[in-house]
VOBADREN-750264 format. One record per residue: residue number from 1; chain; x, y negated, z negated of N, C-alpha, C, CB in turn. Coordinates in pm, 1 decimal, m for minus. Glycine has a CB too. Example, Ala and Ser with C-alpha at 12.3 -4.5 7.8 and 13.67 -1.06 7.14 Angstrom:
(1 A (1319.0 569.0 m780.0) (1230.0 450.0 m780.0) (1320.0 330.0 m780.0) (1130.8 447.3 m904.6))
(2 A (1285.0 225.0 m708.0) (1367.0 106.0 m714.0) (1290.0 m3.0 m787.0) (1408.4 59.8 m572.5))
// end
This chain:
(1 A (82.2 119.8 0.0) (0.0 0.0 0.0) (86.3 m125.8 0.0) (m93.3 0.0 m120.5))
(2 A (183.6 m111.2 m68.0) (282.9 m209.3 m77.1) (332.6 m281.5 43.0) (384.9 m154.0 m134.0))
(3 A (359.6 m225.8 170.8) (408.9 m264.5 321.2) (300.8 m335.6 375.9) (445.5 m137.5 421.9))
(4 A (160.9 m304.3 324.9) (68.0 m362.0 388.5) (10.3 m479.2 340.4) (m13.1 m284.1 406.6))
(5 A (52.2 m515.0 239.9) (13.7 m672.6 139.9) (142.3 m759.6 185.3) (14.6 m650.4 m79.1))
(6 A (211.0 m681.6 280.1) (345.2 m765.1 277.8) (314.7 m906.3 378.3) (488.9 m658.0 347.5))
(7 A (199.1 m829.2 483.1) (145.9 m888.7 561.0) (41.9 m1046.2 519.3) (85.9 m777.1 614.9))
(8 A (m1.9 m1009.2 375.0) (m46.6 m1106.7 334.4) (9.5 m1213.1 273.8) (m111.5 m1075.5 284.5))
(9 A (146.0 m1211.6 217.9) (203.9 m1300.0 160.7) (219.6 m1435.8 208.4) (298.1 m1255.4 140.1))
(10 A (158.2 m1570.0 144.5) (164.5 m1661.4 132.9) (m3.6 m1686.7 254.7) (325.4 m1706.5 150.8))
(11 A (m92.2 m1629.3 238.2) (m224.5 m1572.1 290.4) (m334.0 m1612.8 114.6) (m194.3 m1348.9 347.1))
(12 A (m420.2 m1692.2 165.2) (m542.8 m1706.5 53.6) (m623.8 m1509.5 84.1) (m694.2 m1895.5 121.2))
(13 A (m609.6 m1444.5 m77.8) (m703.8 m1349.8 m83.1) (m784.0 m1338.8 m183.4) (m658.9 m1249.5 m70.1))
(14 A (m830.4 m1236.5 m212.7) (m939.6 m1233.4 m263.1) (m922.0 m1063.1 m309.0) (m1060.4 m1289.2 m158.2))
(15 A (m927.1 m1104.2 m432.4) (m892.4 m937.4 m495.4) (m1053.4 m900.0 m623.9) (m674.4 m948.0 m625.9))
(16 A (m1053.0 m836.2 m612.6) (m1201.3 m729.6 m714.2) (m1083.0 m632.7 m754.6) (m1381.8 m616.6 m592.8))
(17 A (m1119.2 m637.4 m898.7) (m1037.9 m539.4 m1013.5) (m1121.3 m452.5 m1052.7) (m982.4 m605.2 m1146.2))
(18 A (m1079.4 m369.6 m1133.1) (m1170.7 m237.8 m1159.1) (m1289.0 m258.2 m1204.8) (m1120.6 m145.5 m1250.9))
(19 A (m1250.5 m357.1 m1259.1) (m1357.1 m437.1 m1425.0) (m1458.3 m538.5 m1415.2) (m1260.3 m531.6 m1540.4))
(20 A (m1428.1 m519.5 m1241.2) (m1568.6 m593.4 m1161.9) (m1501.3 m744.4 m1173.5) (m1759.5 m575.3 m1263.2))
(21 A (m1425.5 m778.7 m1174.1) (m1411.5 m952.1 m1156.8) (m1323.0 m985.7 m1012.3) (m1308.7 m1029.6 m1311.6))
(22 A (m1355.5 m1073.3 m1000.0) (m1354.6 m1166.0 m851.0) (m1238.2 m1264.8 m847.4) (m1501.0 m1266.2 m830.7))
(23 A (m1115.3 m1239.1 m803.3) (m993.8 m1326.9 m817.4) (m973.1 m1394.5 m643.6) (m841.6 m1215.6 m882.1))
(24 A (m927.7 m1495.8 m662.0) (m920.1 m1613.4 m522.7) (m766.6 m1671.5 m521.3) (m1044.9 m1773.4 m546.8))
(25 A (m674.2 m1659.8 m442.2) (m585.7 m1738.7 m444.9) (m494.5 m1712.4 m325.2) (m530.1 m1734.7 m566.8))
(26 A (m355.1 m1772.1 m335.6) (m233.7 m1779.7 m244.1) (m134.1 m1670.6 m328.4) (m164.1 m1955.9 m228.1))
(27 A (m147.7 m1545.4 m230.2) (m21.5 m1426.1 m233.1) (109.0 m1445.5 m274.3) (8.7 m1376.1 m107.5))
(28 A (165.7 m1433.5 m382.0) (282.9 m1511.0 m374.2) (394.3 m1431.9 m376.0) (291.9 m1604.0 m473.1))
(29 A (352.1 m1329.8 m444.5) (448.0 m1145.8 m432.9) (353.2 m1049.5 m491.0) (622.4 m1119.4 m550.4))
(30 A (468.1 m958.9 m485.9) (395.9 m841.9 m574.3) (514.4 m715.5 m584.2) (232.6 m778.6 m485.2))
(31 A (493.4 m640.8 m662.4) (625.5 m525.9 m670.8) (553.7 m402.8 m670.5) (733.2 m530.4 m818.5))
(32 A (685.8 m334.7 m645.7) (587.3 m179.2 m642.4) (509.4 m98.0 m727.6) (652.2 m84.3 m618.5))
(33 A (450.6 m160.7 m821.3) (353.7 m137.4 m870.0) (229.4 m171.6 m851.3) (373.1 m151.4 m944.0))
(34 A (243.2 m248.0 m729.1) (106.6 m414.3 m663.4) (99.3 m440.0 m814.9) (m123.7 m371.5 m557.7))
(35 A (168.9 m497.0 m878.3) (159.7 m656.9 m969.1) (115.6 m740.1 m867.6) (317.0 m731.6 m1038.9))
(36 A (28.0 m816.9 m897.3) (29.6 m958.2 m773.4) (16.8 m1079.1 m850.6) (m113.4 m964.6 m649.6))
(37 A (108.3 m1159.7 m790.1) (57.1 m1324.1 m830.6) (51.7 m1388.9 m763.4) (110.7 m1403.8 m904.2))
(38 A (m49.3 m1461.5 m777.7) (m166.6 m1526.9 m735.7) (m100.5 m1726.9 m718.8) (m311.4 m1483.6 m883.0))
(39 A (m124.4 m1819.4 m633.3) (m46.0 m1921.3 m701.0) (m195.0 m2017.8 m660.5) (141.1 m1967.3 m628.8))
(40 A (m227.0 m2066.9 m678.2) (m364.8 m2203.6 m661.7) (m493.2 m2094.8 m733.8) (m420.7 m2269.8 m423.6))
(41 A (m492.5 m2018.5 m777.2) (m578.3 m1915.1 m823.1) (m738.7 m1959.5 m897.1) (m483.8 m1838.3 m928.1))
(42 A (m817.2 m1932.1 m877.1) (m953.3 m1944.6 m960.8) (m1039.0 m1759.5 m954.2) (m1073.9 m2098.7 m858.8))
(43 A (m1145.9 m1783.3 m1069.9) (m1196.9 m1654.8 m1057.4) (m1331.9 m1712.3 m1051.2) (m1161.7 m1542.6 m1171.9))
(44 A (m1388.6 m1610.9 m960.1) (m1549.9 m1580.7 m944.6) (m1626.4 m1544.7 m1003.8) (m1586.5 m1520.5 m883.3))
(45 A (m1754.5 m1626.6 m1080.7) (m1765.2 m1562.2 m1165.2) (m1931.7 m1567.1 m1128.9) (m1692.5 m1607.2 m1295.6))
(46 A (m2021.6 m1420.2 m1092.8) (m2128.6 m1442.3 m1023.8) (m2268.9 m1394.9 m1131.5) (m2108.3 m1356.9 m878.6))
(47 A (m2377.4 m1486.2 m1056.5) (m2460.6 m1443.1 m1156.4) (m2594.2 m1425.0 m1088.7) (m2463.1 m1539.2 m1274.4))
(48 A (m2718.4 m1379.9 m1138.8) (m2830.0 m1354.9 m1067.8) (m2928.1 m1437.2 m1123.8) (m2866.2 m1219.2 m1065.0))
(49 A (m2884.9 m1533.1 m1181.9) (m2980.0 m1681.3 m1220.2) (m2951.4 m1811.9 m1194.3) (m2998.0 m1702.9 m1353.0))
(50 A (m2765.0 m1790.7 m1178.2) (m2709.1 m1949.9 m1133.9) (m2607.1 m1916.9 m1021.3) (m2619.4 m2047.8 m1275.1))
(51 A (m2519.4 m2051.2 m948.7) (m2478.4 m2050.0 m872.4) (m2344.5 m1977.2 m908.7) (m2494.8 m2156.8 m825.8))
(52 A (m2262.9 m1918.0 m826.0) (m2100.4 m1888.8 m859.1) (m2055.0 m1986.0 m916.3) (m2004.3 m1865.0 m747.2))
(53 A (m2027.8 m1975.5 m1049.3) (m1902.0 m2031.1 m1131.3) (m1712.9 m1997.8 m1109.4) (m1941.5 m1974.4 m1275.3))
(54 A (m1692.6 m2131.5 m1006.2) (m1539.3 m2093.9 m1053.5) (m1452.9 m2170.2 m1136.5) (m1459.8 m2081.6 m948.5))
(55 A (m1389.1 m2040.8 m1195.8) (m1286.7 m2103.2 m1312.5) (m1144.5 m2108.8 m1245.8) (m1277.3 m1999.1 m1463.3))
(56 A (m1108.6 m2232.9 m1242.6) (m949.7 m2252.2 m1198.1) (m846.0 m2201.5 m1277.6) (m911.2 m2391.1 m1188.5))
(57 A (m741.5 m2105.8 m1254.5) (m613.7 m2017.7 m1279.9) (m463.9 m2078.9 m1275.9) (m615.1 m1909.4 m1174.0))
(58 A (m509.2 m2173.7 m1178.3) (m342.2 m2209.8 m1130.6) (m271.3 m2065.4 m1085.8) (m236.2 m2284.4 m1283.0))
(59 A (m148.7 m2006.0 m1161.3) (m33.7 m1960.0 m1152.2) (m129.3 m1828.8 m1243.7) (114.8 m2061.0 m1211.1))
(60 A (m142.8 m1681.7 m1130.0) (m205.7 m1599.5 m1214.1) (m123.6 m1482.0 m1216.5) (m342.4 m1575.1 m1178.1))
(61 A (m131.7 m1357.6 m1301.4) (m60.2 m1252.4 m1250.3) (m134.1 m1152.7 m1295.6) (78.0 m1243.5 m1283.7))
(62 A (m224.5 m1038.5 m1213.9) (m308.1 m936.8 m1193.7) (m187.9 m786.1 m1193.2) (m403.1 m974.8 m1037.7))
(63 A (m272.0 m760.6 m1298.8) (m176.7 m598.0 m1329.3) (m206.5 m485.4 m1228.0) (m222.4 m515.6 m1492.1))
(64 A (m137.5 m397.0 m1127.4) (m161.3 m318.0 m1004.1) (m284.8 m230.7 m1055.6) (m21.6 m224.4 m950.9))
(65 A (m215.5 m182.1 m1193.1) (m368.6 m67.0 m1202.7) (m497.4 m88.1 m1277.2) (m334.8 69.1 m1273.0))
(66 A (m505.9 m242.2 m1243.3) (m608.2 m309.1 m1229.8) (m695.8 m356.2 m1080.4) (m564.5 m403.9 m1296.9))
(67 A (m618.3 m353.0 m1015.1) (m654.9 m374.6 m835.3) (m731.9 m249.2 m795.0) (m497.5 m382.6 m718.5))
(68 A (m857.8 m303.8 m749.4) (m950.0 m231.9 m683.7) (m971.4 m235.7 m486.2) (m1075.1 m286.8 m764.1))
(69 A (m930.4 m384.4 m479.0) (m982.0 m419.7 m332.6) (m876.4 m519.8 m320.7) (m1151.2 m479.4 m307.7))
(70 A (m797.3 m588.2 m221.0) (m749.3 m678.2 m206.7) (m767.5 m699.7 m64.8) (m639.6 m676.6 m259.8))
(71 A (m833.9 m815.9 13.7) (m869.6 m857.2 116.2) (m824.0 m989.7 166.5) (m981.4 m846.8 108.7))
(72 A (m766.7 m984.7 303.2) (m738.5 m1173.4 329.8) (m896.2 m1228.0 346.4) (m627.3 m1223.9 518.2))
(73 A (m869.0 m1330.8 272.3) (m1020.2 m1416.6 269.1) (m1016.4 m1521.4 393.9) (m1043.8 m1518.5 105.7))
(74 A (m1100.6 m1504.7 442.8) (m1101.3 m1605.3 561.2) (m1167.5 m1772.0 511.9) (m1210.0 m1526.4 693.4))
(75 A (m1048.8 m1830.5 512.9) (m1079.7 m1994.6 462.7) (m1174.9 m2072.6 495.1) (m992.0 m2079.3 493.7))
(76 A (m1185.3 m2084.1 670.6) (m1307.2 m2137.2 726.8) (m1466.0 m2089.7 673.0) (m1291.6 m2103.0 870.6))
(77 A (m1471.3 m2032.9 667.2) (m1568.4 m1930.6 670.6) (m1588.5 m1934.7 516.7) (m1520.9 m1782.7 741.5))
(78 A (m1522.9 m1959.4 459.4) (m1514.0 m2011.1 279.4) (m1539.8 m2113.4 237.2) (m1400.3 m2014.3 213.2))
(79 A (m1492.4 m2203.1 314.8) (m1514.2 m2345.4 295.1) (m1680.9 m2377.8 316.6) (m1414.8 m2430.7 406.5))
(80 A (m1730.4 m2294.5 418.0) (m1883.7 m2358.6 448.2) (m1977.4 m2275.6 331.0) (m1949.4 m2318.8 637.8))
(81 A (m1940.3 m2209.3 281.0) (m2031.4 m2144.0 157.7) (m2070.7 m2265.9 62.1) (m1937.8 m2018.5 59.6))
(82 A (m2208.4 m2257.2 57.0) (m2221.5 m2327.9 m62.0) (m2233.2 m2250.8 m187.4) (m2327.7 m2408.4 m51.1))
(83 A (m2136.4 m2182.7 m276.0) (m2116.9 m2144.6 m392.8) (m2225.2 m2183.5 m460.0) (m2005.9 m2183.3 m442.3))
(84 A (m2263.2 m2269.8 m506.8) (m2430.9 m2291.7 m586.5) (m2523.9 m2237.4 m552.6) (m2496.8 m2409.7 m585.2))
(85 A (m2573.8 m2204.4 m411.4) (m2709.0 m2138.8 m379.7) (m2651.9 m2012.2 m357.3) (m2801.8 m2198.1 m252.3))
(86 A (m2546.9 m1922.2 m398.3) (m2553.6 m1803.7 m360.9) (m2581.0 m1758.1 m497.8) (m2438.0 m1749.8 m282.9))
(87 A (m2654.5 m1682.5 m479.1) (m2711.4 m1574.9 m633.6) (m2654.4 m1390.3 m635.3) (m2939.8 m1561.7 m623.5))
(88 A (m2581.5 m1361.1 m691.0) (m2580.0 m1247.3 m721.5) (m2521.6 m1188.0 m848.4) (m2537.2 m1205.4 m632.0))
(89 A (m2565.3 m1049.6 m837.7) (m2511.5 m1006.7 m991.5) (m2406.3 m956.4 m1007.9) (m2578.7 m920.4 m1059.6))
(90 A (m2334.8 m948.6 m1119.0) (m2187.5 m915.0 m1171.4) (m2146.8 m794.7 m1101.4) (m2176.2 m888.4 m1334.3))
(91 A (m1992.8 m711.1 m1063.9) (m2041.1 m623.1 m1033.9) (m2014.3 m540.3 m1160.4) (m2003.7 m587.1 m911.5))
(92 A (m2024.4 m409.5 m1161.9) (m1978.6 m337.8 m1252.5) (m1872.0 m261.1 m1312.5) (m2025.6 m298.4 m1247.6))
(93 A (m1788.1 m254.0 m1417.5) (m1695.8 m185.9 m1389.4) (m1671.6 m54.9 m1348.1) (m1651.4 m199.7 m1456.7))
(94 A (m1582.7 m14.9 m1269.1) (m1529.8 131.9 m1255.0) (m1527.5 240.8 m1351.5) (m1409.6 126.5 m1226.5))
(95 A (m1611.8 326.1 m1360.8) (m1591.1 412.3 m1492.7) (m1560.9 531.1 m1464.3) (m1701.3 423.7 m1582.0))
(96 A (m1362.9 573.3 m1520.8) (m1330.0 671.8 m1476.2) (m1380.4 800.2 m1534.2) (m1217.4 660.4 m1472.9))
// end
């Protein structure tokens, strides 16, 4: 997995952890364990009564065997979301 995030570095993504939470930022490394850090970072925080809450991170660092999904987020296409009118629910965590 490691060769293939290599591709993302210095790339805005978008990572989901086991534990169901929603991370946003700029790739900045990661080691062979996928440690990743994150650098302009905020988290998603979704709900099924109010709009997405994001909380700003700055400088983050996500533990590998915590990584569930890691995806390049497409910016354009981010930017036109209006985060307030989207409604949904948390997801859930992974239960091994």
């Amino acid at each position: 997995m490691s060769s293939q995030l290599e591709g993302y570095v210095n790339r805005v993504v978008s990572i989901i952890t086991s534990d169901g939470r929603n991370f946003v930022g700029t790739l900045k490394g990661f080691d062979q364990t996928i440690n990743i850090i994150l650098d302009d970072s905020h988290e998603r925080v979704y709900s099924g009564s109010q709009g997405i809450e994001q909380i700003p991170l700055g400088l983050h660092l996500i533990r590998g065997d915590n990584i569930a999904v890691v995806g390049e987020l497409d910016e354009d296409t981010d930017a036109r979301l209006d985060l307030n009118a989207i409604r949904a629910e948390p997801l859930n965590p992974i239960v091994h």
